[in-house]
C-alpha positions as CSV (number, residue, x, y, z in Angstrom):
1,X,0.0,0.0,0.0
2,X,2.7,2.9,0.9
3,X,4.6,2.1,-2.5
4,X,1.3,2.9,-4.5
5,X,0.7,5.8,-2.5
6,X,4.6,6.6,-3.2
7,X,3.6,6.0,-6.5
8,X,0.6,8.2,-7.2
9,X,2.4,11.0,-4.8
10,X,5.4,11.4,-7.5
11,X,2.9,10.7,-10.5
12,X,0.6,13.4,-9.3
13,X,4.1,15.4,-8.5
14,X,5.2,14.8,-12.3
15,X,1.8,15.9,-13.5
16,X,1.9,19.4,-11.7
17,X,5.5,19.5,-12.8
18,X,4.6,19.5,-16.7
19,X,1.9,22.1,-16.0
20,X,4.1,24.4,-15.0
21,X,7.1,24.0,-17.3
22,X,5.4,22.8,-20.2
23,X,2.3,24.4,-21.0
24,X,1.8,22.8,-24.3
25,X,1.3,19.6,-23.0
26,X,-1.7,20.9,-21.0
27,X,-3.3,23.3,-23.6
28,X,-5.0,22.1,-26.4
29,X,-7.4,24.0,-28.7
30,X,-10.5,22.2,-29.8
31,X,-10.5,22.8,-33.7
32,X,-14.1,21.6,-33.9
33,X,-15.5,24.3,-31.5
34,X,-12.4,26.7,-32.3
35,X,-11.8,26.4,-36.0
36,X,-8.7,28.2,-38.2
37,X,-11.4,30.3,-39.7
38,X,-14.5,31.4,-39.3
39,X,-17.1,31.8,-42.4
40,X,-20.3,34.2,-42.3
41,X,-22.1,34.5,-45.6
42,X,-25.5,36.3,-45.9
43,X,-24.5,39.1,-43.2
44,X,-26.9,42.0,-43.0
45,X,-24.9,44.4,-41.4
46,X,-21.1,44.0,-40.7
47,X,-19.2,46.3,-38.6
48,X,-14.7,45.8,-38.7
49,X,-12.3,47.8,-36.4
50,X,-8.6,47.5,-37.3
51,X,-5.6,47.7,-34.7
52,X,-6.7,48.9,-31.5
53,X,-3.3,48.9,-29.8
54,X,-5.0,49.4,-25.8
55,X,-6.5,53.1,-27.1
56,X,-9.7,52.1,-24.8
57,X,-11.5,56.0,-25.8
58,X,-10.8,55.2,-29.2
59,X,-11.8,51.3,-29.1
60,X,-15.2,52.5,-27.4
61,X,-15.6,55.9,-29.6
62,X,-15.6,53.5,-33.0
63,X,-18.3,50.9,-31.8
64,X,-20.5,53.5,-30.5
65,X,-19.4,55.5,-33.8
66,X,-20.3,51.9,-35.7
67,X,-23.4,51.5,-33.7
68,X,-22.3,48.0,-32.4
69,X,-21.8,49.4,-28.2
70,X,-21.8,52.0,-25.9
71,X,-19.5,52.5,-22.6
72,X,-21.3,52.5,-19.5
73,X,-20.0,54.9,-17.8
74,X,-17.8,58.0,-19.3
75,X,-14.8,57.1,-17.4
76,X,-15.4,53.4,-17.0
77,X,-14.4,50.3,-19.0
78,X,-17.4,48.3,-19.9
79,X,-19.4,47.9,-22.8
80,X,-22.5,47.5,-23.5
81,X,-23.9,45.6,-27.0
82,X,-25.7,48.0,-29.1
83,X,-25.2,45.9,-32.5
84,X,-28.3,43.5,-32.5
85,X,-28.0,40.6,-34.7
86,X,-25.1,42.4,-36.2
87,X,-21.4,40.9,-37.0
88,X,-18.3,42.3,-35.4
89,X,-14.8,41.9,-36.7
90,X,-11.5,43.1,-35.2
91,X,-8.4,42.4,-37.1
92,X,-6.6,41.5,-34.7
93,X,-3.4,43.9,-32.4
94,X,-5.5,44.7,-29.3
95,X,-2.5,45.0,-27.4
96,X,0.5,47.2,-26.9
97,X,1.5,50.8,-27.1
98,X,-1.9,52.2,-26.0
99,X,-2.3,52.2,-21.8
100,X,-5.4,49.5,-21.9
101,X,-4.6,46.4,-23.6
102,X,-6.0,44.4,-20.8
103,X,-9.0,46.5,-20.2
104,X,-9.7,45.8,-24.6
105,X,-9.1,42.6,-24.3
106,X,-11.6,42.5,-21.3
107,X,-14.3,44.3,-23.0
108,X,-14.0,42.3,-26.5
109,X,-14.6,39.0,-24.2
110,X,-17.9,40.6,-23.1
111,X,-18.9,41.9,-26.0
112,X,-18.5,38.0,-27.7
113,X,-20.7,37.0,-24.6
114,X,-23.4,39.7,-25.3
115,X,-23.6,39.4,-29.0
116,X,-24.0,35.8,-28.8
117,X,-27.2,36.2,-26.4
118,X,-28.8,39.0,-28.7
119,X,-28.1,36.8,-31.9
120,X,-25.2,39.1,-33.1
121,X,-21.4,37.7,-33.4
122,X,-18.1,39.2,-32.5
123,X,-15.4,37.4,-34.3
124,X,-12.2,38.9,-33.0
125,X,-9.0,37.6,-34.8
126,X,-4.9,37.2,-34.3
127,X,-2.5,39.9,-34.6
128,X,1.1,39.9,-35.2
129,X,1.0,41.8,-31.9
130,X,-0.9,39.5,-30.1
131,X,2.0,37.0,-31.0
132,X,4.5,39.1,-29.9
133,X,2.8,39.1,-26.3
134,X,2.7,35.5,-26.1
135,X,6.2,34.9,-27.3
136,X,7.7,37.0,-24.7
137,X,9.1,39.7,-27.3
138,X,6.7,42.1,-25.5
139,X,8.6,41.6,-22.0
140,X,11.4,41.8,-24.0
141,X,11.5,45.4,-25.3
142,X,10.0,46.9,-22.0
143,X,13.1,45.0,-20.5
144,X,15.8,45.9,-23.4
145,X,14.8,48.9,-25.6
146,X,16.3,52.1,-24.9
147,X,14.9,54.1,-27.3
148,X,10.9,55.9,-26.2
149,X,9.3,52.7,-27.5
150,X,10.5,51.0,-24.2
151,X,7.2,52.9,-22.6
152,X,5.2,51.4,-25.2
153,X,6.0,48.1,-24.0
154,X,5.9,48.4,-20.5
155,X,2.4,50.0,-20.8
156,X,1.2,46.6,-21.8
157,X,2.4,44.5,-18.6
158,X,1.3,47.5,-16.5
159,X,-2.2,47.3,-17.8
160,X,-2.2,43.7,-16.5
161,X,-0.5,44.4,-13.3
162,X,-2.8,47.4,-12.6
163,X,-5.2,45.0,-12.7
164,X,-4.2,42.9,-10.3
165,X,-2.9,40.1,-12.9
166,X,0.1,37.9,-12.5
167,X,1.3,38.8,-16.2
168,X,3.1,35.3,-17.1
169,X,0.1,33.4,-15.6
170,X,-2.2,35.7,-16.9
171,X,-0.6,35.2,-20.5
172,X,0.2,31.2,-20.2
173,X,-1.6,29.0,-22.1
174,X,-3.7,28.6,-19.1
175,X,-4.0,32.1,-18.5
176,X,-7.8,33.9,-18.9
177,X,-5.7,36.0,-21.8
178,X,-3.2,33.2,-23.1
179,X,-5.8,30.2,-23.8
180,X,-8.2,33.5,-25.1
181,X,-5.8,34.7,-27.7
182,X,-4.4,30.7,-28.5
183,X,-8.2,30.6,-29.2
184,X,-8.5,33.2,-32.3
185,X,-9.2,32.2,-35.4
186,X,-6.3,33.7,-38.0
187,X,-8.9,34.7,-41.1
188,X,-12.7,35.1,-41.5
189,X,-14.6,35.2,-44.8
190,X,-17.9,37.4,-44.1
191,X,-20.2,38.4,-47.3
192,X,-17.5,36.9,-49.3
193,X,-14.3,39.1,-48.2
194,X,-11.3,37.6,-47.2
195,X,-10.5,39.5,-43.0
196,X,-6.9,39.1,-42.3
197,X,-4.5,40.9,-40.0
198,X,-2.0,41.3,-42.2
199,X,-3.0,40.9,-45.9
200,X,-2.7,38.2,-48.8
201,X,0.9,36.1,-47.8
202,X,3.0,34.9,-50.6
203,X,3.4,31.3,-49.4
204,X,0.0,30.0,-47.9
205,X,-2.3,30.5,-51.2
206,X,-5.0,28.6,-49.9
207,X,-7.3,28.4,-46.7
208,X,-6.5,24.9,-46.2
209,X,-2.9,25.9,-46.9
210,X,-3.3,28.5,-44.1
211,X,-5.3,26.6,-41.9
212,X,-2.5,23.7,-41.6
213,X,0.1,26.0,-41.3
214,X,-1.5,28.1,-38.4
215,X,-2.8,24.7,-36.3
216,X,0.4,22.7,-36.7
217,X,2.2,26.6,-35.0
218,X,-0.7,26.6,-32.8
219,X,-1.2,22.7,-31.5
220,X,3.2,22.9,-31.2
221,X,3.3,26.3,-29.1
222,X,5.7,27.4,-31.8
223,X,5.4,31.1,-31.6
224,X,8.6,32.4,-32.5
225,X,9.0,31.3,-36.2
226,X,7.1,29.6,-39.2
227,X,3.8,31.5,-39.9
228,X,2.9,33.1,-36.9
229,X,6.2,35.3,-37.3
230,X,6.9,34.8,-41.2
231,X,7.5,38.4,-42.6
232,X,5.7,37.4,-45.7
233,X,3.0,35.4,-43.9
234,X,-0.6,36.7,-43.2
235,X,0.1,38.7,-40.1
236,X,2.9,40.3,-40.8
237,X,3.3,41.2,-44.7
238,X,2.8,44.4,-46.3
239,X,3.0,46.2,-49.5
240,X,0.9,43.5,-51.3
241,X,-1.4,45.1,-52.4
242,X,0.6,47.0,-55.4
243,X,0.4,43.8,-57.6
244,X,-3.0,43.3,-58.9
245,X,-2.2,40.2,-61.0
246,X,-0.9,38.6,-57.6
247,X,-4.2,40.0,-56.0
248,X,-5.9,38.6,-58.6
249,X,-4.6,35.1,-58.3
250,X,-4.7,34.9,-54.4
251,X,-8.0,35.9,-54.0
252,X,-9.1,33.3,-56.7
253,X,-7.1,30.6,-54.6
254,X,-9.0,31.8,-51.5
255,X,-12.1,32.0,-53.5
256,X,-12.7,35.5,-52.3
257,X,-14.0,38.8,-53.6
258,X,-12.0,41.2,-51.5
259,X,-9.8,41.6,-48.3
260,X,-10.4,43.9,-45.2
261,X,-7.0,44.4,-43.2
262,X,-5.0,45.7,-40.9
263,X,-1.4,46.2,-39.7
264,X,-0.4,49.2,-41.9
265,X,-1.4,52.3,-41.0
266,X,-2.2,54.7,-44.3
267,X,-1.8,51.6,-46.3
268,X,-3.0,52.3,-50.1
269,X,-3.8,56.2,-49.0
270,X,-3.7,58.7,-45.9
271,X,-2.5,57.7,-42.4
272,X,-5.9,58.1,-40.4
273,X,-8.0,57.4,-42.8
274,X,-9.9,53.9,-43.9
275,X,-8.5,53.9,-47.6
276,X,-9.9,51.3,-50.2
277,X,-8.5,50.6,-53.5
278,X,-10.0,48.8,-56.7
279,X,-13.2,48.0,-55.1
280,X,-12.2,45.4,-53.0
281,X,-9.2,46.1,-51.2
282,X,-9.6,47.7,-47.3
283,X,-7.2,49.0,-45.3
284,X,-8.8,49.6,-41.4
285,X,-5.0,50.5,-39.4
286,X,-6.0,54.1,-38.7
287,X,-3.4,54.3,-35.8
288,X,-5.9,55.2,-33.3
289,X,-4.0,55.0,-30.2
290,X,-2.6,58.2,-29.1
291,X,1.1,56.9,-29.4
292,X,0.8,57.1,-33.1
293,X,-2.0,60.2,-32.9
294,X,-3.4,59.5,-36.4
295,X,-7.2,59.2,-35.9
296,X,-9.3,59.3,-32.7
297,X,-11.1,55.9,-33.7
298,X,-13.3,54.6,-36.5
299,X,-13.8,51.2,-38.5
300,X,-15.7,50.1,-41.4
301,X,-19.6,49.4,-42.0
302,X,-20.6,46.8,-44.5
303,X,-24.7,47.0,-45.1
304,X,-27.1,45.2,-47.4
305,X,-28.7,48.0,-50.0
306,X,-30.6,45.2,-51.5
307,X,-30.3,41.4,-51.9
308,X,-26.6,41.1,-53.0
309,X,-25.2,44.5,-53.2
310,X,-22.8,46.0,-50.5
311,X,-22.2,49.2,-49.0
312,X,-18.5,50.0,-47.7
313,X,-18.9,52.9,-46.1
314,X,-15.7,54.3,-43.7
315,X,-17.6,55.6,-40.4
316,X,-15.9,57.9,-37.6
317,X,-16.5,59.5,-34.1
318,X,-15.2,63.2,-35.5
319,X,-16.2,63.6,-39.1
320,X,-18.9,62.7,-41.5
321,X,-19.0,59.0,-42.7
322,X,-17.7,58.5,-46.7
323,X,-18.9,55.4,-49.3
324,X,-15.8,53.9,-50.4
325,X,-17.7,51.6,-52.8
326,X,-20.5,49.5,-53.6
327,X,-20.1,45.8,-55.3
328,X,-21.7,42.5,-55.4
329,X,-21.5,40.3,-52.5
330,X,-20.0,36.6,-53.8
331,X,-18.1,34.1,-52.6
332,X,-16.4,31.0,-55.0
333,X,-15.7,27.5,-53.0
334,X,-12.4,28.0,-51.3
């Protein structure tokens, strides 16, 4: 009898052991109930906010802006669902830079919670940022950079300390933040656009392509290399939208109409500004957090004029709303 109980005593010890020191073995993502991407065809009304960077006034000012929540209170930090049977999409970069990354990534867990229960959806996906956090390159800089940008980096763990959060537990794999952001889906395809952090990558040309590539990094905790950190991959790339006839052929091989993205501030136009190129290209980084100053908030608004035909319109807290363009809503097996 004392050897089993000797037994189970250093089994269980061994157990706790690989919980601490190796989180992968304990987390694993259910791709059945978490999938690599998330598809929403037929949408009504679709609401995008690009790169929040924890700019909480801004975050809030661009959903009530959007009409998809409110804050509660002026100086507070929850939101309330506004957005009915609506569909939300972030692009991803709800952390760093800004003072609140924690109190964003707080409210866009509630806000999944209340769309859900009103028949709306949030669909909130990865950023190259969010990566960054969990790879330990954000602890990193606030540690090693000597330039201003240290503060940028330290504001994150500070948000999560201020909270009262142990920032490595609250970031693990096992952490209310960690398992949330290991969670995110990488793409969605809404109405027939490709949403992406990042943009169109050179070499994942397919969603299955994609969606291998991002589990296998996922399922492994590999976080500092392969797609998750490939400068050319979907989080991270920029520029590509300069080469129409490789536009062309990657959003054929994702059997897509368009893309909605982040990550690049003024890309294909003004810094600040939602810019949209050749009727099916969007760019949503308006560097709304007050360390870049560009914008105080805004996102795009996707509505049904009549069965099949889309409005883009660019909406925002501090000046009247523009139509970028109007097209077809259609969507080719991936």
């Amino acid at each position: 009898m004392t050897s089993i109980r000797t037994v189970l005593r250093y089994s269980l010890t061994a157990l706790l052991i690989l919980a601490i020191y190796l989180p992968g073995a304990v987390f694993a993502r259910d791709w059945t109930k978490d999938p690599p991407w998330v598809e929403v065809p037929g949408a009504q009304r679709v609401a995008a906010i690009g790169d929040i960077h924890g700019a909480f006034t801004e975050f809030s000012d661009s959903l009530r802006c959007l009409g998809m929540a409110e804050r509660k209170s002026a100086d507070g930090f929850e939101l309330l669902w506004t957005g009915g049977k609506g569909v939300l999409v972030f692009t991803g970069d709800f952390t760093d830079r800004g003072k609140y990354s924690k109190e964003v990534y707080d409210a866009v867990m509630s806000l999944e919670k209340q769309a859900d229960a009103a028949g709306g959806r949030v669909i909130a996906l990865m950023g190259n940022h969010e990566i960054l956090l969990l790879n330990g390159t954000v602890e990193k800089w606030a540690n090693t950079l000597s330039s201003d940008k240290k503060q940028l980096y330290i504001n994150t763990i500070e948000s999560f300390t201020r909270g009262g959060c142990d920032f490595h537990q609250a970031i693990s794999p096992q952490g209310t933040y960690g398992a949330w952001i290991r969670r995110r889906p990488l793409f969605a395809i809404v109405n027939g656009f490709f949403f992406i952090h990042g943009g169109l990558a050179v070499n994942n040309p397919t969603r299955s392509a994609i969606a291998a590539d991002f589990r296998d990094a996922i399922d492994a905790e590999k976080l500092d290399s392969g797609i998750l950190m490939d400068e050319k991959g979907p989080l991270w790339i920029r520029d590509w939208w300069d080469d129409s006839t490789q536009v062309d052929a990657r959003l054929q091989a994702l059997g897509a109409s368009g893309v909605v993205f982040g990550h690049t501030p003024g890309a294909m136009g003004i810094k600040g500004n939602i810019n949209a190129k050749d009727n099916r290209l969007v760019g949503i980084d308006i560097g709304m957090t007050p360390a870049y100053g560009y914008s105080k908030g805004g996102g795009l608004l996707i509505t049904t004029e009549q069965p099949g035909k889309l409005v883009f319109k660019a909406v925002y807290p501090d000046r009247p709303e523009t139509i970028l363009f109007r097209t077809t809503a259609s969507v080719s097996a991936p």
